[in-house]
N, C-alpha and C positions, 0 to 999 in steps of 0.2 A: 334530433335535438340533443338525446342523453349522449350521443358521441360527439357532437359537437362543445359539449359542457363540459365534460371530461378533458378531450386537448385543451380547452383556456385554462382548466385546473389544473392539468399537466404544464404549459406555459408558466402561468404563474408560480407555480411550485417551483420548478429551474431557477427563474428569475428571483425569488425570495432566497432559495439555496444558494444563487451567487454570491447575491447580494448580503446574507449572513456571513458567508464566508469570505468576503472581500472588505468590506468595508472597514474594520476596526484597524487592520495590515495595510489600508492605506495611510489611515491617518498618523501611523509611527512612519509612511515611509519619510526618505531622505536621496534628493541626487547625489550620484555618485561615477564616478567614471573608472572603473578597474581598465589598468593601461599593461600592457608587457605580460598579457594572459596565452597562456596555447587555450583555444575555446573548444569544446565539445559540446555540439548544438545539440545533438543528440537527434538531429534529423538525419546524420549521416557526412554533414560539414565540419572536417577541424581544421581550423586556423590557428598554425602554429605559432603564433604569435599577433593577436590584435588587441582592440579597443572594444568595450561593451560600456555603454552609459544608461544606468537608470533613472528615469521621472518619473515623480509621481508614483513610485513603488511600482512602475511598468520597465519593461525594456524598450527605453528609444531607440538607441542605433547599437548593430555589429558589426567590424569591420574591421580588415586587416590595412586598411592603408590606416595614414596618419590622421587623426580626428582632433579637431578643438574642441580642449578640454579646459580651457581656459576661466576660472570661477567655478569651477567644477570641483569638490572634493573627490580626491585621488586615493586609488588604492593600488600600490604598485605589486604585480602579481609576478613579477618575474620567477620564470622556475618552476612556477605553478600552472595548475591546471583549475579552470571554471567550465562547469558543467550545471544541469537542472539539479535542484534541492531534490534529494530522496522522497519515495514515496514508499510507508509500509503498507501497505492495503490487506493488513489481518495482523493486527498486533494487539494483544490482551495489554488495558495500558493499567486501568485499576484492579488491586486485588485486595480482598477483602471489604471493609464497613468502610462506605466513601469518606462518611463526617470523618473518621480517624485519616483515610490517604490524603484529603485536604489539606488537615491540620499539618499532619508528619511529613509525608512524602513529596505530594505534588509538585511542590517547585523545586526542588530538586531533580525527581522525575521526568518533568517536563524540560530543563534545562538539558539533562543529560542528552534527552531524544536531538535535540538543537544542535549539544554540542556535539553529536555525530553525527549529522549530516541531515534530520529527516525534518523535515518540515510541514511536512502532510500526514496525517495517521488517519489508516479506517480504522475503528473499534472490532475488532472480531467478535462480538454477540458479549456487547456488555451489558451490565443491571441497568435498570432505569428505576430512578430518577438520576442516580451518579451520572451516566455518561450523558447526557442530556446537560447537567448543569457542567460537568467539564467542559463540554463542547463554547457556551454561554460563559465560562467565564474566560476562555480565551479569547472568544469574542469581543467580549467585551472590556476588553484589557486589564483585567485584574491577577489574570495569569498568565507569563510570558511563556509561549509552547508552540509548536505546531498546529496546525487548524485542525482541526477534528472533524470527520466526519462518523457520526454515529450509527451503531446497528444495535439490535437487542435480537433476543432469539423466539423463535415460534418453533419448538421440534416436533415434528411428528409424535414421536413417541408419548408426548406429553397429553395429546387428548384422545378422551375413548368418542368423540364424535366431532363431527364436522363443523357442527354448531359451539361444540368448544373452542376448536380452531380458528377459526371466522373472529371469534370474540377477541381472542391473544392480540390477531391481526389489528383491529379494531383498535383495541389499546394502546399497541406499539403505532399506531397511525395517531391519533390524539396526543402522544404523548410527543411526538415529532420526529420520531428516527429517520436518518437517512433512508435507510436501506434495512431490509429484514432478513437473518440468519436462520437456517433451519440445517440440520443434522440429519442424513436420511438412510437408512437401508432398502434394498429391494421390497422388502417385504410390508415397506410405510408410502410405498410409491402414490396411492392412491389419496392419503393424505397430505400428504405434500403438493398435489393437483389441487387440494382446496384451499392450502396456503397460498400459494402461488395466483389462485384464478381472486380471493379478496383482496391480497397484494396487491394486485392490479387495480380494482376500484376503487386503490386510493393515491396511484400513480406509484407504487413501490414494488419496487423488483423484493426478486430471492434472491440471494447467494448460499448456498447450499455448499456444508460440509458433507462430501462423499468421497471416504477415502479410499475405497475401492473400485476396480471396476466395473463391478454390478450395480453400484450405488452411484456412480457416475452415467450410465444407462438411466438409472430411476430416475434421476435427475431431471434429463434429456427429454426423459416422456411425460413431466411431470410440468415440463416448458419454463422450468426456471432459465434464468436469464446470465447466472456467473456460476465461477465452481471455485471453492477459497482452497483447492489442494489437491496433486500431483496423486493419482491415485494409486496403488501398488494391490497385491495379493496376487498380482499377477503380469505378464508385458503387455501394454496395447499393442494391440494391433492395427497397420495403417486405417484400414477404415473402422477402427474404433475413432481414432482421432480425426479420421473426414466427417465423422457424425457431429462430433463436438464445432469441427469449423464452420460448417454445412446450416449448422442450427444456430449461430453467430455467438457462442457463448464464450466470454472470455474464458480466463484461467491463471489462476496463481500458482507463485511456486511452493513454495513452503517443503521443499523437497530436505530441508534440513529436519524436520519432522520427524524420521526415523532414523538420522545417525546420533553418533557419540557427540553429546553436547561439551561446546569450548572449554570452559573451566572442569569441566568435571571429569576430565582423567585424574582419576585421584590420587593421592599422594605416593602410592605403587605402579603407578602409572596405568591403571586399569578402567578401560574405560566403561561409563557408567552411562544410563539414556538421562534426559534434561533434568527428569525431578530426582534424579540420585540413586534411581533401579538401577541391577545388575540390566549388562550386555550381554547378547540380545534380548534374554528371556521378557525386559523389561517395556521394551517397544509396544511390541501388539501381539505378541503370544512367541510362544518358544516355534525355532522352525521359521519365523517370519523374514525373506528377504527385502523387507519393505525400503531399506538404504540404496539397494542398489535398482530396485526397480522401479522407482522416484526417481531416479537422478535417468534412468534410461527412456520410462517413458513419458520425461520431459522433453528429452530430444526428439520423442517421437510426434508429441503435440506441437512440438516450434515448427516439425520437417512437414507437417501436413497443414500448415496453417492458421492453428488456432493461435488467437491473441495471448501471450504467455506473460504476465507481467509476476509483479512482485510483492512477495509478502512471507514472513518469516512464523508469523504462527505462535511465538515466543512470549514471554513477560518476565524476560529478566535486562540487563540491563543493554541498551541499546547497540552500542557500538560494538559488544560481543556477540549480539542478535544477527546484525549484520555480516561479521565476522563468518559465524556458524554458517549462514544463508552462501554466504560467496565462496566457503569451501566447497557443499556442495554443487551448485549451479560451476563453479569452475570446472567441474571433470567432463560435462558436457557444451559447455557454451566457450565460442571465444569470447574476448575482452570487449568487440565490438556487440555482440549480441548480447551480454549482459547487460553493457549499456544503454541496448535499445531495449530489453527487456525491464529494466529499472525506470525508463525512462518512459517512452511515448505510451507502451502500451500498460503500461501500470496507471499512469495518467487515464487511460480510454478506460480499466475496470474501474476508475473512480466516477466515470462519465464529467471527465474536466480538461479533454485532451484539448481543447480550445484557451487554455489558463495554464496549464503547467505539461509538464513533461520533456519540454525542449525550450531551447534558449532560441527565442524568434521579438524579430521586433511587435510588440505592443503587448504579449503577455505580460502574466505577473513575474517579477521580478524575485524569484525562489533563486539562489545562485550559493552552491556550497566550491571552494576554494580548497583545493586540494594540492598536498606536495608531490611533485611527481607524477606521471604522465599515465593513467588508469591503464589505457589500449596498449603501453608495455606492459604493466601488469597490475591485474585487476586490483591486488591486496591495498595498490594505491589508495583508494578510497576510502583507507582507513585513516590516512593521513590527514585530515580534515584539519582546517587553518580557520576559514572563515567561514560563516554561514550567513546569509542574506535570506529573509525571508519578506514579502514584496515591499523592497527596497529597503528593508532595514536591517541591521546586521545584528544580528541577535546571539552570533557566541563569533569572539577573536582568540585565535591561541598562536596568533605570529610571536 
């Protein structure tokens, strides 16, 4: 009877989760018919020239023949390329005291995320109550942004017993978080088994920051269910990464994590790590390969099967976040596997591959407009025109 109470709790938790995050985006959407598009479904279909019509903030039809469009408001995409809106599935969005990023930041913030393509944000282990009421008020239309899905953190290290753990958990479950983050070394493995097993009696996963691969292992034993980063200190080995596909746990990239961040080659041209530490010493200890051994045994988790999607890790400002992410993911992926790594599977770590991640008839209507053709070359993506988020178009820079 207690397993059978649990799935309708689980049930209904999904279904209020969609239903939060759907609702308020249908009510701005608008039909629309983008016509003279190249379409990147992102299942692996591109139509180098057709027709995509949205209702209802849904996608009606896709199609390379000729389609009436007739009463339809038109978007002529000639030249361009439409694909799924971006998903960052670990992006720090507030920093610092919320009441002041409200007041100052936020809409600006949130526009910016829009106006480069992203549509979707997971919270990478934000404070609560802030990311909670950011989540609420994009829902509920008082702020124009991305849909949010929310995390806050339970780290091991932070309790000297189990019964303090259980209670974090507890908290972050009342207070409504999507999903719960937790930071783990080998040697907290054993706590992190009790985050993860109260997790669960309230239908919420772990995603577990392990950024090595010892702590990638902990993980694993510890039965967490995602990993928000590309681990390094060392190469995986193929059946490191059968372990991780074996136990079905996704995986993000954030392999930008350890190089020289975008703006901050500094005015000598010297590169510096994200918060403006010297290179390398500043990364994670002097001596550290952690650049290149991210970006390798990235390749090595896509080649063995694990679900590899996307997420940058970052909180600064989006469209260089992006930027940063797709230099490094370019030295191992082609143009098509970024896209499917940006796209479906980043979708499946949000658990929403049924609503976003590919352009298919009856999803939501997330559609970013880009110049130029991404699968010649990736940096395309930067190029962002238009952004539709379900059906509505929420940044034009034609």
């Amino acid at each position: 009877m207690e397993g059978t109470n649990r799935m309708h709790t689980s049930i209904f938790k999904r279904i209020a989760l969609y239903t939060s995050l759907l609702l308020p985006t249908l009510a701005a959407a608008q039909d629309l018919a983008i016509t003279n598009a190249r379409i990147i479904t992102g299942t692996g279909t591109v139509i180098e020239s057709g027709t995509l019509i949205v209702r209802e903030g849904r996608i009606a039809t896709i199609s390379a023949e000729r389609v009436n469009t007739r009463g339809t408001p038109r978007l002529d995409a000639a030249g361009m390329t439409i694909m799924p809106g971006f998903i960052d599935a670990h992006r720090h969005i507030m920093r610092g005291d919320s009441g002041t990023w409200f007041r100052e930041q936020s809409v600006d913030t949130l526009q910016a995320f829009l106006d480069a393509g992203f549509t979707t944000l997971m919270s990478g282990g934000g404070s609560i109550p802030g990311i909670i009421e950011l989540h609420d008020r994009v829902e509920n239309g008082s702020l124009q942004g991305p849909r949010i899905i929310t995390s806050a953190r339970a780290d091991p290290r932070s309790f000297e017993t189990a019964q303090a753990a259980r209670a974090r958990v507890q908290e972050l479950a009342r207070a409504g978080v999507h999903i719960v983050k937790a930071s783990v070394t080998p040697a907290e493995e054993d706590m992190l088994r009790v985050i993860v097993d109260e997790a669960a009696r309230f239908d919420l996963e772990v995603m577990v920051h392990a950024v090595t691969v010892p702590a990638m292992h902990a993980a694993i034993n510890a039965g967490a269910g995602k990993l928000v980063h590309t681990p390094h200190d060392s190469f995986l080995s193929n059946a490191d990464a059968q372990r991780v596909a074996a136990a079905g746990i996704e995986n993000l990239s954030t392999v930008g994590f350890a190089m020289p961040t975008f703006g901050v080659f500094n005015d000598d041209n010297i590169p510096t790590f994200r918060d403006g530490s010297a290179w390398p010493s500043g990364i994670l200890g002097t001596g550290s390969n952690a650049a290149g051994e991210k970006a390798v045994n990235a390749r090595t988790l896509w080649d063995n099967g694990v679900v590899y999607g996307f997420g940058t890790d970052t909180g600064y400002n989006p469209r260089e976040g992006l930027k940063h992410e797709l230099r490094g993911l370019n030295l191992m992926f082609s143009e098509q596997d970024i896209i499917k790594l940006m796209g479906p599977n980043t979708a499946a770590f949000i658990d929403m591959s049924d609503e976003l991640g590919t352009l298919e008839t009856g999803k939501l209507a997330d559609i970013v407009v880009v110049e130029g053709d991404p699968l010649e070359l990736i940096f395309n993506l930067l190029n962002v025109r238009v952004v539709i988020k379900g059906g509505a178009i929420v940044a034009d820079h034609r």
